[in-house]
FIGUDO-775939 format. One record per residue: residue in three letters; chain; x, y, z of N, C-alpha, C, O in turn. Coordinates in pm, whole numbers. Layout:
<vexpas>
res  chain  nX  nY  nZ  caX  caY  caZ  cX  cY  cZ  oX  oY  oZ
ala  A  X  Y  Z  X  Y  Z  X  Y  Z  X  Y  Z $
...
</vexpas>
This chain:
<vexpas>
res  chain  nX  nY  nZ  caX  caY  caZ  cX  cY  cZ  oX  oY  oZ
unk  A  2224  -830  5752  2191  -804  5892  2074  -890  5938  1981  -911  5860 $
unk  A  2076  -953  6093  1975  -995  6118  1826  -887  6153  1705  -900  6139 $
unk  A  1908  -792  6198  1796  -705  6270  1844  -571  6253  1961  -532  6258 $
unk  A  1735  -504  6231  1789  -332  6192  1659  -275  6250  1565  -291  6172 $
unk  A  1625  -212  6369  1506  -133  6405  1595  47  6383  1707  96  6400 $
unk  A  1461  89  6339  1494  263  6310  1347  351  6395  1228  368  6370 $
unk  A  1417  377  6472  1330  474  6571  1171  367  6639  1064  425  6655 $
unk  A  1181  271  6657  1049  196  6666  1034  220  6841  1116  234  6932 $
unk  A  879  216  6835  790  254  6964  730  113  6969  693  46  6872 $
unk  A  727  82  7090  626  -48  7111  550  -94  7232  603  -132  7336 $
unk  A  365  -82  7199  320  -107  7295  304  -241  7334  312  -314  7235 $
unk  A  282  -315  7458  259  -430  7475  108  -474  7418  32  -380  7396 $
unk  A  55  -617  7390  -44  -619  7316  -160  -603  7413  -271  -631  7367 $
unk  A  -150  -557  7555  -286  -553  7622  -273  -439  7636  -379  -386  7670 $
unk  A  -193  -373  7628  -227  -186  7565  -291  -141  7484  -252  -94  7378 $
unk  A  -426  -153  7533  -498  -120  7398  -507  88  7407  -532  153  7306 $
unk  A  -493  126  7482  -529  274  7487  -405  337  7407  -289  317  7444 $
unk  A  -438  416  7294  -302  483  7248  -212  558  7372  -96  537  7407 $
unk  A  -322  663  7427  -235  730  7550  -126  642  7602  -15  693  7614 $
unk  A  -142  529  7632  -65  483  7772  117  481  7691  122  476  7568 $
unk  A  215  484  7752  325  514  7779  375  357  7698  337  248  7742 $
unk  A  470  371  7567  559  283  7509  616  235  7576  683  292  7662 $
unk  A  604  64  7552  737  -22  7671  822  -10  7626  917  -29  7702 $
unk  A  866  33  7457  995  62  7435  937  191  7348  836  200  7278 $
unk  A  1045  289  7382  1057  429  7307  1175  459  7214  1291  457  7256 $
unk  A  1140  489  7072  1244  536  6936  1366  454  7006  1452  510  7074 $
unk  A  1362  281  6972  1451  255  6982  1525  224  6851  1449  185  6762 $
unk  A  1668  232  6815  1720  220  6716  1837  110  6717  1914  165  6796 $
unk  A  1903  -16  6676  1961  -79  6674  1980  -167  6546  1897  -165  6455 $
unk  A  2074  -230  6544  2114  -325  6409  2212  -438  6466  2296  -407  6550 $
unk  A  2201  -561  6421  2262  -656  6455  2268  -740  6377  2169  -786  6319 $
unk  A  2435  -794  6352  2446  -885  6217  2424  -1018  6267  2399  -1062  6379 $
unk  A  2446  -1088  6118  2408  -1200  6164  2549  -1299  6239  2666  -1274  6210 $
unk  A  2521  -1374  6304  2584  -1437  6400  2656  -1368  6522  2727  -1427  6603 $
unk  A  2622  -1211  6522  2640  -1165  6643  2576  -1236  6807  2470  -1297  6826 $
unk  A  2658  -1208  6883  2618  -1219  7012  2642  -1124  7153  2747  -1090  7207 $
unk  A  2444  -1085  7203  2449  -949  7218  2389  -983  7351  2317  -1082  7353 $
unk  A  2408  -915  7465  2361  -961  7606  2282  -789  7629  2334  -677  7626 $
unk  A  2153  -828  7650  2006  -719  7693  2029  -688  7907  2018  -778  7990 $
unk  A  2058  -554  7935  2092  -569  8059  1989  -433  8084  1966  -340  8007 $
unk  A  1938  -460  8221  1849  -314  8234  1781  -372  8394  1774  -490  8428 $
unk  A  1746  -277  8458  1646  -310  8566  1549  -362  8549  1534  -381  8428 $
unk  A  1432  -416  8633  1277  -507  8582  1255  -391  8498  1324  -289  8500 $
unk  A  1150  -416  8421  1063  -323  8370  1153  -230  8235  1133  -113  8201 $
unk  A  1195  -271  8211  1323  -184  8115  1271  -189  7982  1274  -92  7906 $
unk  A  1229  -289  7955  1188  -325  7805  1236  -424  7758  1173  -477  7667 $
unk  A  1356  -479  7801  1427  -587  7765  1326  -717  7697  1344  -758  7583 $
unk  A  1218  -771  7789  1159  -865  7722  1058  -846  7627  1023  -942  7559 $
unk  A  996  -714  7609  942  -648  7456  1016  -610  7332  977  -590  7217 $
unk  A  1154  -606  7397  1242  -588  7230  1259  -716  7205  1280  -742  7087 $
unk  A  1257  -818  7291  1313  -998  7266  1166  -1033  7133  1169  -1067  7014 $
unk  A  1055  -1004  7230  916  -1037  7156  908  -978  7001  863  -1026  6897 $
unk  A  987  -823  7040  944  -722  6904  1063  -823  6803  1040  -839  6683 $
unk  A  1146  -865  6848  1289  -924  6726  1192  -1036  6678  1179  -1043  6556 $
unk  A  1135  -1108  6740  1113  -1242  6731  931  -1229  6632  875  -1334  6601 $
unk  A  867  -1091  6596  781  -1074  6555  675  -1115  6588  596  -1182  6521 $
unk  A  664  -1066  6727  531  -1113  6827  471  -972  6855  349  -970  6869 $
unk  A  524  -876  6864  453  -758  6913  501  -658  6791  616  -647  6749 $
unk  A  406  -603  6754  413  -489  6617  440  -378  6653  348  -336  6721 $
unk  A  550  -280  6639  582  -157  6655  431  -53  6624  346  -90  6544 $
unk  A  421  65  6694  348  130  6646  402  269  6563  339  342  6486 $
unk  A  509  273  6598  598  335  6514  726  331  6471  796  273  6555 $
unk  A  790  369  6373  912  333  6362  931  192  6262  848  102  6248 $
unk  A  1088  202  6190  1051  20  6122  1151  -53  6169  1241  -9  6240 $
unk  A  1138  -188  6122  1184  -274  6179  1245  -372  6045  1169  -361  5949 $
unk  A  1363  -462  6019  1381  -498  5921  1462  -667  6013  1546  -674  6102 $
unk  A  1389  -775  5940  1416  -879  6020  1497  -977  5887  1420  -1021  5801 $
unk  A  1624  -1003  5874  1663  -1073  5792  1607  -1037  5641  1547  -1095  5550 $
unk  A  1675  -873  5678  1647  -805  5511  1486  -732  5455  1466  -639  5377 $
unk  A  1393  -815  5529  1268  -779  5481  1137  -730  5643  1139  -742  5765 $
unk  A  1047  -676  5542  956  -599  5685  841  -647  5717  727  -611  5685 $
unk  A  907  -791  5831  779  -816  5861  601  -808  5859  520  -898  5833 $
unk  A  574  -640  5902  456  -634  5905  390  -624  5771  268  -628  5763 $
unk  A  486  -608  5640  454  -605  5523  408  -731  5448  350  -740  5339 $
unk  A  448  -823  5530  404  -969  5460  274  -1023  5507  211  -992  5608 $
unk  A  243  -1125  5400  127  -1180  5414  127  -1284  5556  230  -1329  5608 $
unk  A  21  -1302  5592  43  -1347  5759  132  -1487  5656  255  -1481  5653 $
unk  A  81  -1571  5600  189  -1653  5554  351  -1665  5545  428  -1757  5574 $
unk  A  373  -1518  5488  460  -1481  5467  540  -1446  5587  660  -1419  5575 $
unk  A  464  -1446  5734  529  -1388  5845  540  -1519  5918  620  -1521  6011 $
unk  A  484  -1612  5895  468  -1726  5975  602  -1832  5908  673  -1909  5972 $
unk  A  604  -1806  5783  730  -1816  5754  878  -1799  5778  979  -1869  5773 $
unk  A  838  -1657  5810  972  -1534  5856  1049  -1616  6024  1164  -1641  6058 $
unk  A  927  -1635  6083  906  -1660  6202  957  -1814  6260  982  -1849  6376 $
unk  A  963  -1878  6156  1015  -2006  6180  1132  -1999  6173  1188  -2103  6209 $
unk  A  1230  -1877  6125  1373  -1854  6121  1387  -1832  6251  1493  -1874  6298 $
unk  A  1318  -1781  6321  1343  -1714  6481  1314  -1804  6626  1199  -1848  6638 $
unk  A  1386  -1827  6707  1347  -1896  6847  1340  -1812  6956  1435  -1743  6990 $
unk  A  1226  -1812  7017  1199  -1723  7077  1201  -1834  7224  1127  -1932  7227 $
unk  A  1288  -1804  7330  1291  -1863  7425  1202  -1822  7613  1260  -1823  7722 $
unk  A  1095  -1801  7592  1056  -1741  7695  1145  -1748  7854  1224  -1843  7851 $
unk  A  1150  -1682  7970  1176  -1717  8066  1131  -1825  8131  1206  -1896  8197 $
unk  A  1009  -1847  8118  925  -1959  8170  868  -2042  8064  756  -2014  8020 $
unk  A  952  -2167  8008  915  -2241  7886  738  -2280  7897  664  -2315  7990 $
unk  A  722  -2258  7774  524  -2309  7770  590  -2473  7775  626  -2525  7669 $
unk  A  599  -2539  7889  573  -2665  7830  489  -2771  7881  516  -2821  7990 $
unk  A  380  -2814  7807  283  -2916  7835  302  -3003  8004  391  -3089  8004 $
unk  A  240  -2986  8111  282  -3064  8174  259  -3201  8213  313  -3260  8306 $
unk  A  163  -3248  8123  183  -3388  8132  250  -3445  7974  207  -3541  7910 $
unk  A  332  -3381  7946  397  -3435  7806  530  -3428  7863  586  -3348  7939 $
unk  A  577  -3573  7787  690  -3604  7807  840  -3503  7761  830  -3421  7670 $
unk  A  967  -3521  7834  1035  -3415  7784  1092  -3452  7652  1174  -3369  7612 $
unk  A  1070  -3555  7570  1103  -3612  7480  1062  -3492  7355  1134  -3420  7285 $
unk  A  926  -3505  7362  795  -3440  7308  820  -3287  7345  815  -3219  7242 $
unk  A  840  -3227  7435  841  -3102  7450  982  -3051  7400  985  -2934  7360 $
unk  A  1071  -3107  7399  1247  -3109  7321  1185  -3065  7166  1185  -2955  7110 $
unk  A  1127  -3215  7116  1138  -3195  6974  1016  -3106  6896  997  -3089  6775 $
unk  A  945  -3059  7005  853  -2922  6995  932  -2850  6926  884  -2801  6824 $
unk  A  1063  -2825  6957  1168  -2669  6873  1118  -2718  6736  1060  -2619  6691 $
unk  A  1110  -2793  6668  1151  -2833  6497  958  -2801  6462  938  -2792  6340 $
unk  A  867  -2789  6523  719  -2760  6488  727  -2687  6373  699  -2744  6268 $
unk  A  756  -2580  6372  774  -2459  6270  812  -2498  6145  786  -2420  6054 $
unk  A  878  -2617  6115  912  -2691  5986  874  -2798  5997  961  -2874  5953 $
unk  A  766  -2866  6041  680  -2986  6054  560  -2982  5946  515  -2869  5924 $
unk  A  524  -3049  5903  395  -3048  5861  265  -3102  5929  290  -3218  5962 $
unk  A  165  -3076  5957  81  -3136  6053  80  -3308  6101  91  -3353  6215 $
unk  A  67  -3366  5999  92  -3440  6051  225  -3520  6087  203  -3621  6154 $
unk  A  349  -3497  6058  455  -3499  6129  448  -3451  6263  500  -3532  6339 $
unk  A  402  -3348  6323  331  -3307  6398  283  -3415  6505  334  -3459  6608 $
unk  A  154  -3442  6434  46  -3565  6533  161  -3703  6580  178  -3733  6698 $
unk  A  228  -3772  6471  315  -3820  6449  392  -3851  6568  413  -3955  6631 $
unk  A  427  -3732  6581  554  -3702  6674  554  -3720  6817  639  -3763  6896 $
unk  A  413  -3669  6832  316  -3713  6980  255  -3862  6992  193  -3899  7092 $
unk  A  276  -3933  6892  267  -4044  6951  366  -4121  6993  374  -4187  7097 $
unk  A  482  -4101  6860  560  -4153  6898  713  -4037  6835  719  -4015  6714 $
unk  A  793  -3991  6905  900  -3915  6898  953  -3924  6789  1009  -4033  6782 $
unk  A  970  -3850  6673  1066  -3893  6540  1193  -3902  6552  1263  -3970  6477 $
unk  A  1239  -3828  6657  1396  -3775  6615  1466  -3829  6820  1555  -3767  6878 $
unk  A  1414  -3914  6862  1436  -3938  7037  1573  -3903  7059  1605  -3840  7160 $
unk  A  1672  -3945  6956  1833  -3938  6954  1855  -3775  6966  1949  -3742  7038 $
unk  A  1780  -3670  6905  1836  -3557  6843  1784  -3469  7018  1844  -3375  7069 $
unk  A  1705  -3514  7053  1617  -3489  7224  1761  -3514  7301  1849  -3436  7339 $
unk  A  1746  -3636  7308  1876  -3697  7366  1992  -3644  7404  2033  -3646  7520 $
unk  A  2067  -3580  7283  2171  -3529  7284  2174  -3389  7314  2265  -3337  7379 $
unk  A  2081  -3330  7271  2027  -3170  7349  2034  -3159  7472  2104  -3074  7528 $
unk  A  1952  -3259  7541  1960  -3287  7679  2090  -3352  7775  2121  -3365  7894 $
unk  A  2125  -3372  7684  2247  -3416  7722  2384  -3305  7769  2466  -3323  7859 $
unk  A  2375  -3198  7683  2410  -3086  7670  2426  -3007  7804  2512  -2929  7844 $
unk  A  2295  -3063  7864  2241  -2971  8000  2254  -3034  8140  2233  -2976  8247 $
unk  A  2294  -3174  8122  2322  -3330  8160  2178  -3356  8225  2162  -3362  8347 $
unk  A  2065  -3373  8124  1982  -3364  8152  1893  -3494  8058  1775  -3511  8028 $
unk  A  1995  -3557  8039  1953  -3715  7945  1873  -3816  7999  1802  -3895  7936 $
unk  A  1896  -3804  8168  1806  -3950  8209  1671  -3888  8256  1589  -3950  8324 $
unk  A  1651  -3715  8198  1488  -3700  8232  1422  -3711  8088  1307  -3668  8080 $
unk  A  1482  -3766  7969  1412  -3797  7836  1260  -3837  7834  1182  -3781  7757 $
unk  A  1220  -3937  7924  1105  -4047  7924  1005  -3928  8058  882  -3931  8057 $
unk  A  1060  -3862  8130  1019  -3819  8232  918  -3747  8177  933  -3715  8059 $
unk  A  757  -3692  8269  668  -3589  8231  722  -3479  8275  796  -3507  8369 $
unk  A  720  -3343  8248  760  -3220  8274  726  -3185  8406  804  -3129  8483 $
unk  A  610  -3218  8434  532  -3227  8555  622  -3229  8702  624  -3158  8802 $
unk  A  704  -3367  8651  806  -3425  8729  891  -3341  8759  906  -3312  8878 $
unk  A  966  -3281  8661  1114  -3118  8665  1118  -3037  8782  1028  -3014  8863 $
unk  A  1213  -3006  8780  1259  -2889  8896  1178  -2787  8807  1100  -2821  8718 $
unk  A  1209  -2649  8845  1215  -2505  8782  1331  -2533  8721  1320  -2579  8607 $
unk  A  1428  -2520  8759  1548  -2571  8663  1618  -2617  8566  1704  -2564  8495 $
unk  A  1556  -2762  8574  1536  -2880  8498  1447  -2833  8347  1475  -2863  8231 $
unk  A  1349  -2764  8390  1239  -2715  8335  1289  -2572  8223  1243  -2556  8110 $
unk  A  1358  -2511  8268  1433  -2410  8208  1540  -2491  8097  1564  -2467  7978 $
unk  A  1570  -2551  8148  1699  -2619  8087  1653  -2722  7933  1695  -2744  7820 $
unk  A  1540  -2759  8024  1462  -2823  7938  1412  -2777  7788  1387  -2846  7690 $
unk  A  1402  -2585  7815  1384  -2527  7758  1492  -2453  7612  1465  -2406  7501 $
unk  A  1604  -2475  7681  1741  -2482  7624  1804  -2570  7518  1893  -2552  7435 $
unk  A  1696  -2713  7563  1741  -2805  7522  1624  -2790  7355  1669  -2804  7241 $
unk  A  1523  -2768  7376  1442  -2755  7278  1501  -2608  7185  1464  -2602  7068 $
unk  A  1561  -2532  7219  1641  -2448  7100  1754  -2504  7058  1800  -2437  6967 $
unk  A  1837  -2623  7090  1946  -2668  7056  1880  -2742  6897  1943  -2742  6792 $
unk  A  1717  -2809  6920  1728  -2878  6812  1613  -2814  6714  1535  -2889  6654 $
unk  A  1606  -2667  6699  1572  -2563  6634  1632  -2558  6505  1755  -2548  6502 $
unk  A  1583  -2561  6420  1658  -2521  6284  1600  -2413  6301  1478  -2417  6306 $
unk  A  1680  -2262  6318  1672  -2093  6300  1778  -2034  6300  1887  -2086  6320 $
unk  A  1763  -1955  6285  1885  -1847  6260  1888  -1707  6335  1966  -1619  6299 $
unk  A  1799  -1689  6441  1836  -1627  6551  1755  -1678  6663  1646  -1735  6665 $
unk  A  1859  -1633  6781  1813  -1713  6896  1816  -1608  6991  1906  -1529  7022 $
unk  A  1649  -1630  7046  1593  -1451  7137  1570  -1548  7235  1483  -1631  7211 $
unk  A  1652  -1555  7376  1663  -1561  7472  1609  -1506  7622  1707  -1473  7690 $
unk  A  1513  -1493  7676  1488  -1468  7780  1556  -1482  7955  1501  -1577  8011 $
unk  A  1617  -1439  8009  1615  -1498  8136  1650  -1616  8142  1575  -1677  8219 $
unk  A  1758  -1705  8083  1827  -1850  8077  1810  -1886  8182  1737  -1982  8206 $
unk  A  1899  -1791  8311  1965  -1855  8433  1910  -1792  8514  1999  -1723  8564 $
unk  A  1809  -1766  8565  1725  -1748  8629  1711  -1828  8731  1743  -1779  8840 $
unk  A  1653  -1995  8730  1664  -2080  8829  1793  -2140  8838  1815  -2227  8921 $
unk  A  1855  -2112  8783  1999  -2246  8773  2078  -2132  8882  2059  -2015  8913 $
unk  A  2177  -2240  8918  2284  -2230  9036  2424  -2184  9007  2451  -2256  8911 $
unk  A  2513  -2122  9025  2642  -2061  8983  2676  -2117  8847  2688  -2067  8735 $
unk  A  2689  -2246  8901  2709  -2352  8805  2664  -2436  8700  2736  -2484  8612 $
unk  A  2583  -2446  8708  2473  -2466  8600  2459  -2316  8493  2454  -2299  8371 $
unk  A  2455  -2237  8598  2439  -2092  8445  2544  -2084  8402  2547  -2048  8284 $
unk  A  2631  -2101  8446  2825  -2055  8378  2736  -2191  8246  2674  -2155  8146 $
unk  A  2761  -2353  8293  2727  -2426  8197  2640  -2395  8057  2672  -2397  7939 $
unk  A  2510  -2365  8128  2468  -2335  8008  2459  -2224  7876  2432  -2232  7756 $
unk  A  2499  -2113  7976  2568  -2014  7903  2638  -2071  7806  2575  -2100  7704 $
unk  A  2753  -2095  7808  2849  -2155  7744  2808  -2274  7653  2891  -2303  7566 $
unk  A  2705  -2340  7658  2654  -2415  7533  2566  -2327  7466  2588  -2345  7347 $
unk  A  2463  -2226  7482  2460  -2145  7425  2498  -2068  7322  2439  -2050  7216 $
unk  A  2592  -2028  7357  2709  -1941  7301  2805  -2050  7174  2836  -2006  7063 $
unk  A  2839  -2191  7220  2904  -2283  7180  2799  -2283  7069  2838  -2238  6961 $
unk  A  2659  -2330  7075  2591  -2370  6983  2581  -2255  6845  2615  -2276  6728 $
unk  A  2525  -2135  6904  2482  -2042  6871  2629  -2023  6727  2629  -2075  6615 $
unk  A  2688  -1972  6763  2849  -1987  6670  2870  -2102  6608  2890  -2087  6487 $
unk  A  2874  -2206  6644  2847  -2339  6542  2753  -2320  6422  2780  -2369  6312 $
unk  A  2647  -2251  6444  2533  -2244  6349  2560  -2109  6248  2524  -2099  6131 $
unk  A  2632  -2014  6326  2651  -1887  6277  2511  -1835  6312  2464  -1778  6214 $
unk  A  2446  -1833  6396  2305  -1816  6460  2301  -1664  6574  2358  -1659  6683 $
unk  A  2227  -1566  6519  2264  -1423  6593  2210  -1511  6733  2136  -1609  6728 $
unk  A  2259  -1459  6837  2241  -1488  6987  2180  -1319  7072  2277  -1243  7083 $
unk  A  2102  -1281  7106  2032  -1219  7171  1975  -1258  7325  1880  -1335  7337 $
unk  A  2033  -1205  7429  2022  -1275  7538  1984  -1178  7660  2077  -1106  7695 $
unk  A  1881  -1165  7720  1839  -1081  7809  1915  -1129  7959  1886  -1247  7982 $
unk  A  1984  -1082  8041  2044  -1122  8177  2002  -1010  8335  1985  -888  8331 $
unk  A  1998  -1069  8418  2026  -999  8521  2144  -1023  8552  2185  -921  8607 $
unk  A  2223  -1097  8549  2330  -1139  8589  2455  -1059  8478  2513  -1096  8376 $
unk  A  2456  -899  8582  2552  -840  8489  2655  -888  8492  2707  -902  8381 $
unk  A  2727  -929  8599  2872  -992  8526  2909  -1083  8450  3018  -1097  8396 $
unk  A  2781  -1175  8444  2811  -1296  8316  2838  -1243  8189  2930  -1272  8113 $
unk  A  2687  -1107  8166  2659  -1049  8069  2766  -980  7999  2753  -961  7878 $
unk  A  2890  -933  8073  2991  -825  8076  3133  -922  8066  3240  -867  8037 $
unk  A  3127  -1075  8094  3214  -1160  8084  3198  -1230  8011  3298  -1302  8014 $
unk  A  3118  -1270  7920  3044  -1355  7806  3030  -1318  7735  3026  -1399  7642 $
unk  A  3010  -1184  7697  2937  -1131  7542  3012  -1006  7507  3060  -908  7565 $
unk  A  3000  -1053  7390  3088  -883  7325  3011  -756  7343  3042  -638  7362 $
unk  A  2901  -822  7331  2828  -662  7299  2764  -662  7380  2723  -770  7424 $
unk  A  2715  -506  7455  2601  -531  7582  2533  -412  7518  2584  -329  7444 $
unk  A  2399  -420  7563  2313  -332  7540  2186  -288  7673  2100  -360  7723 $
unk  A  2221  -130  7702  2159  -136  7834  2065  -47  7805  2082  56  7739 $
unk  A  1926  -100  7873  1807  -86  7853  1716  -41  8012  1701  -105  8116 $
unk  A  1671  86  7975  1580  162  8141  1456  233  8052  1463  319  7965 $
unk  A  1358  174  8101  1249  231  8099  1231  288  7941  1234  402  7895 $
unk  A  1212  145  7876  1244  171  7728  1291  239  7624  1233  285  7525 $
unk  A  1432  239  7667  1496  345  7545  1629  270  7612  1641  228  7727 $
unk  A  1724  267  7503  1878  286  7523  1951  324  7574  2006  404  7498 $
unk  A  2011  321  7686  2092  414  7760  2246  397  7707  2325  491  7718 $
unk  A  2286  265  7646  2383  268  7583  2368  152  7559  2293  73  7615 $
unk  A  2486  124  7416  2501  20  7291  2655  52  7286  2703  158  7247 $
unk  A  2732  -68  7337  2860  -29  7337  2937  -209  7333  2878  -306  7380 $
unk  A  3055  -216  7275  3184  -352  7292  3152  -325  7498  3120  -235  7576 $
unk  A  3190  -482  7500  3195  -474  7675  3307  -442  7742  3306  -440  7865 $
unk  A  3442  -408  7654  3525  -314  7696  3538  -190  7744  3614  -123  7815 $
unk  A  3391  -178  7650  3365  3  7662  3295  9  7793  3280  119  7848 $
unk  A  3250  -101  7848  3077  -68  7967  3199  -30  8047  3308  -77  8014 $
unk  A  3183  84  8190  3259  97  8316  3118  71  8380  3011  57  8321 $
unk  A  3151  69  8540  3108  85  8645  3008  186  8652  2902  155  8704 $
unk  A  3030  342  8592  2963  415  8610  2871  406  8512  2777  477  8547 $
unk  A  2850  360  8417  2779  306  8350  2640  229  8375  2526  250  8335 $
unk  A  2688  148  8442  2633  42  8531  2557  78  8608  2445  30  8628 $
unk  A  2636  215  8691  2576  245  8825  2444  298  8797  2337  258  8842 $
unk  A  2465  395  8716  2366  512  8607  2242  399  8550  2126  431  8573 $
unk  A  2266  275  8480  2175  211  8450  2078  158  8531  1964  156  8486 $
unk  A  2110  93  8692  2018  80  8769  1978  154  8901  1904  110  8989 $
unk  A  2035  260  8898  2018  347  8982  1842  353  9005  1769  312  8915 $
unk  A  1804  390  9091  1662  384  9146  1588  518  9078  1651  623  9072 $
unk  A  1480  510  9038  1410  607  9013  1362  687  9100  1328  639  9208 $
unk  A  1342  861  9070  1263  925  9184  1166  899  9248  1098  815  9189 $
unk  A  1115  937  9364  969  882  9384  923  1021  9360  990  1118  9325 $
unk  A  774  1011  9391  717  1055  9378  718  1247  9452  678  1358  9417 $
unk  A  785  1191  9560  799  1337  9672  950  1386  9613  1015  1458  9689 $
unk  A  1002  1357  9499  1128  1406  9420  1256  1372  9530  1348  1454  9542 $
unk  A  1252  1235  9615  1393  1220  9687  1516  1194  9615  1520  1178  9493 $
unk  A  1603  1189  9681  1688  1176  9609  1729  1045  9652  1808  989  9576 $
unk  A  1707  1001  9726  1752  773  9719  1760  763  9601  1682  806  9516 $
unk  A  1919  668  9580  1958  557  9483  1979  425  9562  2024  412  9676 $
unk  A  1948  357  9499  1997  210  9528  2146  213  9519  2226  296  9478 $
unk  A  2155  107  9566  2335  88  9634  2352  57  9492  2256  16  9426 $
unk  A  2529  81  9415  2528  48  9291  2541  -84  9314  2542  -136  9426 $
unk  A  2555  -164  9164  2519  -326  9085  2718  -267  9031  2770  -192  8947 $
unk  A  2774  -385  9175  2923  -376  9150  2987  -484  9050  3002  -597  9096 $
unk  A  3016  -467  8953  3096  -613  8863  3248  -594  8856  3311  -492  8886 $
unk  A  3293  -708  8812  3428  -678  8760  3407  -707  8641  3312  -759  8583 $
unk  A  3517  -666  8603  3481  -748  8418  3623  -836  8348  3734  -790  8323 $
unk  A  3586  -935  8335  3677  -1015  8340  3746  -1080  8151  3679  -1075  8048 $
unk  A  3862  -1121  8159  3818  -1151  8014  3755  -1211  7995  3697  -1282  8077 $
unk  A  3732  -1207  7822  3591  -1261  7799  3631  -1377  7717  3726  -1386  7639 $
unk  A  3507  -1498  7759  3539  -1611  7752  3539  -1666  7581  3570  -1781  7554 $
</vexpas>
């Protein structure tokens, strides 16, 4: 298995007060390896603290967690920094340098198995420009190679970001918010190299979406997430409508009304 959490609680790391309220509560899940699993929930759900908690950035305060067989918090920070180079953690908003070239920020993915100075190396002059190249290419995003980041759309910039997990040597891939800036068309695209890549490698795929119908037309497995806890873990055959509706339905306010938000209508289509 790639991932096996058993009852785990998790605060964010600027939570320092025990009192304050788990972004995720006794959540429990398991996921093998080369699965591919789409994270669906309203803002605030937890979705991007279980991405962080898989990827061994934020420490459960309760509950365990088992990442490719063994328990993280049990290892020597060595031993985790290790663990950790198996994992790509794709933020929504890529960290990337903005006056560094996209050449340089591409072959950033491979750091984690660099040695320092391969590293320095690399910033002067690109080791691998071909392996950039063709990543980017992926996204048809080849003639911004030489370009500074600076230069990028939001888009471009995301994609950019895509392109630097293509040339990742890991074995799971924690996804944030892909398609976020991209256009109908461009997210169907990159989805689909994603997914293409991800299975080529036999590489678990973990993918947080707003975009429930991609999520529900793309991926076998969905997992829906409100106000940190599970509302359901089900094949995307199994998700209905009411399902759906129940997952983003609006919370009470405060004077106990009863307003819901209009439901989040999909179809569900076969899956690609």
């Amino acid at each position: 298995m790639s991932f096996v959490l058993q009852g785990i609680s998790v605060r964010h790391a600027s939570a320092e007060r025990s009192d304050l309220v788990p972004a995720l509560k006794e959540v429990s899940l398991a996921m093998a390896q080369g699965e591919q699993v789409a994270l669906i929930g309203p803002s605030g759900a937890g979705k991007t603290t279980l991405l962080h908690t898989l990827a061994c950035a934020y420490r459960a305060v309760s509950g365990e967690i088992s990442v490719f067989g063994v328990a993280p918090w049990a290892l020597s920070p060595a031993g985790r920094h290790a663990l950790r180079a198996r994992l790509f953690l794709a933020p929504q908003t890529p960290p990337l340098p903005p006056r560094q070239r996209v050449v340089t920020a591409v072959l950033a993915g491979r750091l984690p198995h660099w040695s320092f100075w391969q590293a320095i190396s690399s910033l002067i002059r690109p080791n691998d420009p071909d392996a950039a190249y063709e990543a980017l290419a992926k996204f048809n995003l080849q003639d911004k190679l030489y370009t500074r980041v600076d230069r990028l759309s939001g888009g471009e910039r995301q994609r950019c970001g895509m392109a630097r997990l293509l040339v990742s040597k890991t074995d799971a891939l924690l996804v944030d918010e892909p398609l976020s800036a991209l256009d109908p068309t461009l997210a169907l695209q990159t989805l689909a190299v994603l997914q293409q890549h991800a299975s080529q490698r036999n590489a678990t795929l973990v993918c947080s979406l707003h975009q429930v119908e991609l999520a529900l037309s793309h991926f076998p497995r969905i997992i829906g997430l409100r106000e940190g806890r599970v509302v359901f873990d089900a094949p995307r055959t199994e998700v209905t409508q009411t399902m759906i509706d129940q997952l983003y339905r609006n919370a009470r306010t405060e004077d106990q009304s009863d307003r819901v938000a209009a439901p989040v209508e999909v179809r569900i289509a076969p899956l690609c």
